[in-house]
C-alpha positions in Angstrom: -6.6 12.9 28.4 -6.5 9.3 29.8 -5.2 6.5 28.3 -5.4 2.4 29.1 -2.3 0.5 27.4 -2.2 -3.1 27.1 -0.3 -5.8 25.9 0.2 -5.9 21.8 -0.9 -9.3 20.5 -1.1 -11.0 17.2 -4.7 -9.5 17.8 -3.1 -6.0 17.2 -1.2 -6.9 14.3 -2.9 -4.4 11.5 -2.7 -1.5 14.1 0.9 -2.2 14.6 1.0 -1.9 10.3 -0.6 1.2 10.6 1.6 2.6 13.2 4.8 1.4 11.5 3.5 3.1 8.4 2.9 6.5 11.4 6.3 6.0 12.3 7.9 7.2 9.2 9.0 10.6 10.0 8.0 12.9 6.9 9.3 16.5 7.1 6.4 19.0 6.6 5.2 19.9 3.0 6.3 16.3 1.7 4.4 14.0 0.4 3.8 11.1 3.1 4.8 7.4 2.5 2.6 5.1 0.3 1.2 1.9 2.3 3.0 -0.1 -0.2 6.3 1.0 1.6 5.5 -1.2 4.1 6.2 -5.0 1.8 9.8 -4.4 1.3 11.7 -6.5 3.7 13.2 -3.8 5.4 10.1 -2.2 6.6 7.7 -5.4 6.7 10.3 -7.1 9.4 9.6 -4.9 12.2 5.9 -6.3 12.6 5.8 -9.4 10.5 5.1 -12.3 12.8 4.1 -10.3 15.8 4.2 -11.9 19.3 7.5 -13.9 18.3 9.5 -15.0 21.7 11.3 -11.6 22.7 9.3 -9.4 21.3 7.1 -6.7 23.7 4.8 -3.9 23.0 1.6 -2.2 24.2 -1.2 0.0 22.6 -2.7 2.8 23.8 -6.2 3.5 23.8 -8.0 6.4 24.6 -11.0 7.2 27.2 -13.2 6.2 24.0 -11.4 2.4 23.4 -9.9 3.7 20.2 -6.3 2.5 19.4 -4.2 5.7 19.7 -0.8 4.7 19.8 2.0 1.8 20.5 5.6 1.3 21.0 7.3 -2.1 20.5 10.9 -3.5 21.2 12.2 -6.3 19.1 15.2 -8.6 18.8 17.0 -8.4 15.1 19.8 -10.5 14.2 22.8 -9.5 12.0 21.6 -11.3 8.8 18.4 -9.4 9.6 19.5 -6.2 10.7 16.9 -3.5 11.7 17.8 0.3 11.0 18.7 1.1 15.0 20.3 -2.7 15.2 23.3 -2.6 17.8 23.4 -6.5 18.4 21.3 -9.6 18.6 21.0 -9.3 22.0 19.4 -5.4 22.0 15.7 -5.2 21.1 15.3 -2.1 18.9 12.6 0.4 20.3 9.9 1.3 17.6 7.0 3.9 18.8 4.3 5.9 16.7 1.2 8.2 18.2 -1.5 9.6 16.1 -0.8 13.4 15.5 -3.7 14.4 17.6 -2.8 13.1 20.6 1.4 13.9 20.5 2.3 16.1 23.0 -0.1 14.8 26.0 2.2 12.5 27.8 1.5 9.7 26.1 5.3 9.3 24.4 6.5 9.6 27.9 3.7 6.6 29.3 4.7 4.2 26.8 8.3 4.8 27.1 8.0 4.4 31.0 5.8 1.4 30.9 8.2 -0.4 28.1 11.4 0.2 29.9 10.2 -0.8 32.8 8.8 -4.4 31.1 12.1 -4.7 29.5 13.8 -4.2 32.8 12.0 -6.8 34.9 12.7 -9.6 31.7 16.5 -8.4 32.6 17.3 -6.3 29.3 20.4 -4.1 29.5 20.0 -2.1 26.7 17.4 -0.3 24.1 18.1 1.0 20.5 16.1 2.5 18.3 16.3 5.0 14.6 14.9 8.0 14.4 15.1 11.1 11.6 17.0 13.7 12.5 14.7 16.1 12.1 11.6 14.5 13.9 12.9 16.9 16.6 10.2 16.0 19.4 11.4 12.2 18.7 15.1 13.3 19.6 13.9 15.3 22.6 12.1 12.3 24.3 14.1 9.6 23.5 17.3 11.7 24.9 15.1 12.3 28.4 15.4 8.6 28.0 19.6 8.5 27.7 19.3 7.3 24.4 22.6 8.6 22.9 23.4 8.8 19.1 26.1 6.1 18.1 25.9 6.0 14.1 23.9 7.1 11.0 22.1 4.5 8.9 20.7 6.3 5.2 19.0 9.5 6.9 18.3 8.0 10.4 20.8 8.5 13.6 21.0 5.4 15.6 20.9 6.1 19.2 20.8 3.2 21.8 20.1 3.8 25.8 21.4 1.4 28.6 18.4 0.5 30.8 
């Protein structure tokens, strides 16, 4: 399958919603998240106010134009700590794909295309949180040398220097 990507913009901000509320890893047979998870503070900060200074991201679409996936990297602050936060300084990685098109190359795309970005804009490092058992999550972002440093709640923190 082939897929465009593209700059997320405030214009993509209620895709971005709906892949934050994708991201949230939910072990099969559970019952997936409610939208409404997605007000409390420590959820709504990772796309409130998108296109803030620092922040990148890109969507994919597919050959139809259809928003498919994205992955973002954003800049947290100790009072405002995100789940993967390893300083001020280290933009934490968030990425979610629509179940039917995991497993196509598209994790590996945006990956490749963000750390590149964050590279040229001189950024030394990438974390990110990720559920333990969202096994296909571990396996790319380790291709990535993302390497566990903590555990926040159920999530492992991993961070990768770029």
């Amino acid at each position: 399958m082939n897929y465009t990507l593209h700059k997320a913009t405030q214009a993509d901000t209620a895709f971005l919603w709906d892949m934050l509320l994708e991201s949230l890893y939910v072990q099969e047979g559970q019952k997936p998240f409610d939208r409404s998870i997605l007000q409390e503070p420590f959820m709504a900060k990772y796309v409130e106010g998108w296109g803030r200074s620092g922040d990148v991201g890109y969507i994919a679409r597919n050959e139809n134009g259809i928003a498919v996936g994205s992955i973002t990297a954003r800049l947290y602050t100790e009072a405002n700590k995100g789940f993967g936060y390893v300083g001020d300084d280290v933009p934490e990685l968030g990425m979610a794909i629509l179940a039917e098109h995991r497993g196509k190359g598209l994790g590996k795309l945006l990956m490749e295309t963000l750390i590149a970005e964050l590279r040229i804009n001189g950024v030394g490092k990438l974390s990110l949180s990720v559920d333990p058992s969202n096994e296909a999550a571990v396996i790319l972002y380790t291709r990535y040398g993302f390497k566990e440093i903590g555990v926040v709640g159920t999530s492992i923190a991993m961070v990768t220097e770029l």
